[in-house]
Backbone bond lengths (Angstrom), bond angles and torsions (degrees), N, CA, C in turn:
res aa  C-N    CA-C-N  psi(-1)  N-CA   C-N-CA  omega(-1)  CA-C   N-CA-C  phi
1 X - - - 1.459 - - 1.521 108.48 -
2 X 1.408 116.96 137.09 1.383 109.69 174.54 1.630 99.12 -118.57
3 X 1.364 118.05 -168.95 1.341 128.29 -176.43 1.497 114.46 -164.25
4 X 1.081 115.02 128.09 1.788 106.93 -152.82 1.979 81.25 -104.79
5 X 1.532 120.03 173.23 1.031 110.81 -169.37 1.470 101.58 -89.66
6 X 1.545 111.42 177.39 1.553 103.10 179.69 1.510 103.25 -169.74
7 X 1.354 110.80 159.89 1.543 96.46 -173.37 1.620 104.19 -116.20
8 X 1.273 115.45 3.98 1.398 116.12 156.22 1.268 121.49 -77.01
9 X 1.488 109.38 164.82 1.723 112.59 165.38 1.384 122.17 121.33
10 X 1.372 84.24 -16.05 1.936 107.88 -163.65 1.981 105.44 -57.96
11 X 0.848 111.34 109.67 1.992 80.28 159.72 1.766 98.10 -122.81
12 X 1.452 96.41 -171.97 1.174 108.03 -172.22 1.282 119.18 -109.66
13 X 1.323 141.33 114.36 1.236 135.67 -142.64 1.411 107.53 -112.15
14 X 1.685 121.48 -42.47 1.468 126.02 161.92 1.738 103.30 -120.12
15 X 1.697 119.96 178.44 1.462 112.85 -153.92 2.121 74.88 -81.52
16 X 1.312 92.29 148.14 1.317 97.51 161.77 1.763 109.62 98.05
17 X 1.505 107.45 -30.00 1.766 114.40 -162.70 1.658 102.54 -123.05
18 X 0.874 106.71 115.72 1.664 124.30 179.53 1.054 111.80 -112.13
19 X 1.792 138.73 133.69 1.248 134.45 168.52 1.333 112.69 -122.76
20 X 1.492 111.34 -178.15 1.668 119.27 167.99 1.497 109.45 -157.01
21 X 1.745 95.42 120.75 1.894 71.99 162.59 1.054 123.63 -54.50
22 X 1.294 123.93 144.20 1.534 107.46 143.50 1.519 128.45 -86.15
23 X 1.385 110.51 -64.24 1.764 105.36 169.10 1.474 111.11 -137.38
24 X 1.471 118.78 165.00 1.541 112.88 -178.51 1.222 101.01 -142.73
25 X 1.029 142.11 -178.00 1.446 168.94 -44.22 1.182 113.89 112.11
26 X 1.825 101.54 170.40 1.442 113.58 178.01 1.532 106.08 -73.73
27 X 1.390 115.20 -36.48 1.068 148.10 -170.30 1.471 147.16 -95.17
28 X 1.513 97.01 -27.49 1.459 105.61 -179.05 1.496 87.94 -152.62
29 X 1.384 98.09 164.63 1.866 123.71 171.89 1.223 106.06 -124.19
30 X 1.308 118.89 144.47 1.262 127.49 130.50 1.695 144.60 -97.51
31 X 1.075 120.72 155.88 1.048 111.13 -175.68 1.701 103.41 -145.42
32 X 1.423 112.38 149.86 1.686 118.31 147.89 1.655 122.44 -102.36
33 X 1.089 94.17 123.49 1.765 98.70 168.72 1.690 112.90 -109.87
34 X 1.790 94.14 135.04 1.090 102.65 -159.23 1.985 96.74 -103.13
35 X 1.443 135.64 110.05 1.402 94.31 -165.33 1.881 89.85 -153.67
36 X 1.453 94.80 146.47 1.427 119.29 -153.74 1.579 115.25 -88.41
37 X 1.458 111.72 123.90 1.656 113.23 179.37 1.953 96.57 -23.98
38 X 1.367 83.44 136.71 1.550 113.44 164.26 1.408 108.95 76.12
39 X 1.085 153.94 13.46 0.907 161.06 -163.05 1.378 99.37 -109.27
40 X 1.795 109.57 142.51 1.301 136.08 174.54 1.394 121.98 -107.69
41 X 1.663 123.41 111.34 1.506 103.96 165.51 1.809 93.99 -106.02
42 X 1.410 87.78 142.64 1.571 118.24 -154.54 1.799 101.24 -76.12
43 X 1.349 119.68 146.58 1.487 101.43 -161.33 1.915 107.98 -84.22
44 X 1.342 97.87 149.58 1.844 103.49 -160.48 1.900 97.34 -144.00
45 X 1.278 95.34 173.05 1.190 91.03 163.42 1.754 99.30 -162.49
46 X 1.293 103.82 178.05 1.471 101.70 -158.04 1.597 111.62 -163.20
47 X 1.511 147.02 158.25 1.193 112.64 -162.77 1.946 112.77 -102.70
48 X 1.341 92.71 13.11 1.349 100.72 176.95 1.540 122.62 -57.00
49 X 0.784 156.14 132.07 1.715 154.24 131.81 1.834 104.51 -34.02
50 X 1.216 141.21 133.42 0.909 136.31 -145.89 1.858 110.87 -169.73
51 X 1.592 112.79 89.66 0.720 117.08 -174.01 1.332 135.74 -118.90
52 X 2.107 119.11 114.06 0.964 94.42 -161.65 1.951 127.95 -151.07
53 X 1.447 119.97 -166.68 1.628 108.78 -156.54 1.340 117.78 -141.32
54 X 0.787 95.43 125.42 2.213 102.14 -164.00 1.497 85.74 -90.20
55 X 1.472 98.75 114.89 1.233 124.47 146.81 1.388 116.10 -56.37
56 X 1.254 142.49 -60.62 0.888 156.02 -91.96 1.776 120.09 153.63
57 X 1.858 124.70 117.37 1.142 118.46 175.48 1.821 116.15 110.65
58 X 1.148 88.93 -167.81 2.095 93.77 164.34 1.674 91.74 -163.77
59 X 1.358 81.37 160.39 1.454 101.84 167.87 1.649 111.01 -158.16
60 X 1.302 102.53 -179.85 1.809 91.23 147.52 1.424 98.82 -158.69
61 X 1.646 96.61 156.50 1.754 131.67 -117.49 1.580 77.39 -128.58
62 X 1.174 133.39 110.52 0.959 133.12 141.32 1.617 135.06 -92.35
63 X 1.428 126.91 117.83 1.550 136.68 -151.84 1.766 92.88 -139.38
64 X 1.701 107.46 122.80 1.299 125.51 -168.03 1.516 105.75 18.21
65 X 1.309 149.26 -128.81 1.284 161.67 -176.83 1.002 113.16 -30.13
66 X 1.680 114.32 -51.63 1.863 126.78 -117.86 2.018 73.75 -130.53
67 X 1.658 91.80 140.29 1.350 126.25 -155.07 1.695 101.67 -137.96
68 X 1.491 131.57 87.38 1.209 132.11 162.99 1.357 108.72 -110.17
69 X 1.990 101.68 149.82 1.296 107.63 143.65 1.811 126.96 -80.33
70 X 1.171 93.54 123.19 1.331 100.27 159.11 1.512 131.88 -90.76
71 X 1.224 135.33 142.97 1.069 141.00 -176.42 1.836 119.35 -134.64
72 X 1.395 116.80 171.99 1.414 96.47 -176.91 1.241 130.91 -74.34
73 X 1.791 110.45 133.26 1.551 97.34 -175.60 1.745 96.18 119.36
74 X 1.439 111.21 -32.13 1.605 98.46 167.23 1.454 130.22 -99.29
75 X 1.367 119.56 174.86 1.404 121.63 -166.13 1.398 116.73 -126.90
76 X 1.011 144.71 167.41 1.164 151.87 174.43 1.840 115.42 -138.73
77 X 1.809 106.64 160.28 1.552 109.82 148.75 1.259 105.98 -141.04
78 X 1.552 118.14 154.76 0.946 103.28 -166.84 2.166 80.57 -133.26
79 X 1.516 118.57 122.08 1.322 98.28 -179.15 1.676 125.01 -98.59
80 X 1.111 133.83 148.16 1.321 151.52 -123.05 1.568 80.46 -64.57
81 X 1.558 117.98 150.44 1.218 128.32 142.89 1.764 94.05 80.12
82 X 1.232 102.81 47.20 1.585 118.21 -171.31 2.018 105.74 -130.52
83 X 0.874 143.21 102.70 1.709 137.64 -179.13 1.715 88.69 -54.34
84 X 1.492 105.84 132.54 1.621 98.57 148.43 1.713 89.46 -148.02
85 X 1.207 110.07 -162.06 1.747 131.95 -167.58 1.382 104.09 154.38
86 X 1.611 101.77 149.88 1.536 126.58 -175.13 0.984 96.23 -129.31
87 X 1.720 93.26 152.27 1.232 112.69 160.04 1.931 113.15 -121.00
88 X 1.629 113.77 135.61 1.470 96.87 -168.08 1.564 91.29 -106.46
89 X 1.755 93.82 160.76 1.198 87.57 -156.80 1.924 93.36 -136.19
90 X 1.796 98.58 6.79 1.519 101.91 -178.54 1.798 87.41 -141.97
91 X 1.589 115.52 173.95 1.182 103.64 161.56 1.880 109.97 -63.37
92 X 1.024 107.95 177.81 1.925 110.14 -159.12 1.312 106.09 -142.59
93 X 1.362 111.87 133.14 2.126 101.82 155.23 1.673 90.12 -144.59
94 X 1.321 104.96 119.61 1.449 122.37 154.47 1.654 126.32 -117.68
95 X 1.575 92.30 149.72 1.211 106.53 -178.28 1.438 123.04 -88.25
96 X 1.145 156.68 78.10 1.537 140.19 151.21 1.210 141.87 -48.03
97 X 0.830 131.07 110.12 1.669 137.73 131.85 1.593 110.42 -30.47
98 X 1.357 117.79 144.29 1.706 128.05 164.28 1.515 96.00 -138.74
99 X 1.423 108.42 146.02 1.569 125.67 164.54 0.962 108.07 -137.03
100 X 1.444 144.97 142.24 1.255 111.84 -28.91 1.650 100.91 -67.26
101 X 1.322 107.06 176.75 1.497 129.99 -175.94 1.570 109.08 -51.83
102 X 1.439 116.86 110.74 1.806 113.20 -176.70 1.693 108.54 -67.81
103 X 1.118 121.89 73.90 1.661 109.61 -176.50 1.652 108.60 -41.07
104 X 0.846 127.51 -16.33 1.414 119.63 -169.75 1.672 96.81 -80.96
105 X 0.617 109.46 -14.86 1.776 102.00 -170.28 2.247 95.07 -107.95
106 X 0.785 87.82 16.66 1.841 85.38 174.21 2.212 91.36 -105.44
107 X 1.527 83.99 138.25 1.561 110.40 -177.52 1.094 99.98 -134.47
């Protein structure tokens, strides 16, 4: 499967954080999240494996305990059935990985 780039597709999933798939698999998804100084995604967890890469921005990434800033150029994993939540703290674009495949995020 390929995926040419596009600037549609985006929605907004919490106030402030917008995503898009980009392409998936049998197996895995991807996605970009597009998401705006000050903004909170609220802490969750989920059974995905979830791995991921700031394009772009800072934040910090909080995953069970352990509390980093991230900035552009770093990566994260976060593994399934783990609480994490961010807080952004610049405008943001990250990349994810999902394992297994999040059907909810296929459009």
């Amino acid at each position: 499967m390929f995926c040419k780039s596009d600037a549609a597709g985006y929605r907004e999933v919490l106030p402030g954080i917008s995503m898009k798939t980009i392409v998936h698999g049998e197996l895995t998804l991807m996605t970009e999240f597009r998401l705006k100084k000050g903004s909170i995604l609220s802490s969750h967890e989920h059974i995905h494996e979830q791995t991921g890469y700031l394009v772009s921005g800072r934040m910090i990434l909080f995953i069970g305990d352990d509390a980093c800033e991230v900035v552009t150029g770093d990566s994260w994993n976060i593994p399934g059935g783990v609480l994490h939540c961010a807080e952004v703290l610049e405008d943001s674009v990250a990349i994810e990985v999902f394992s297994p495949r999040r059907d909810e995020y296929l459009r």
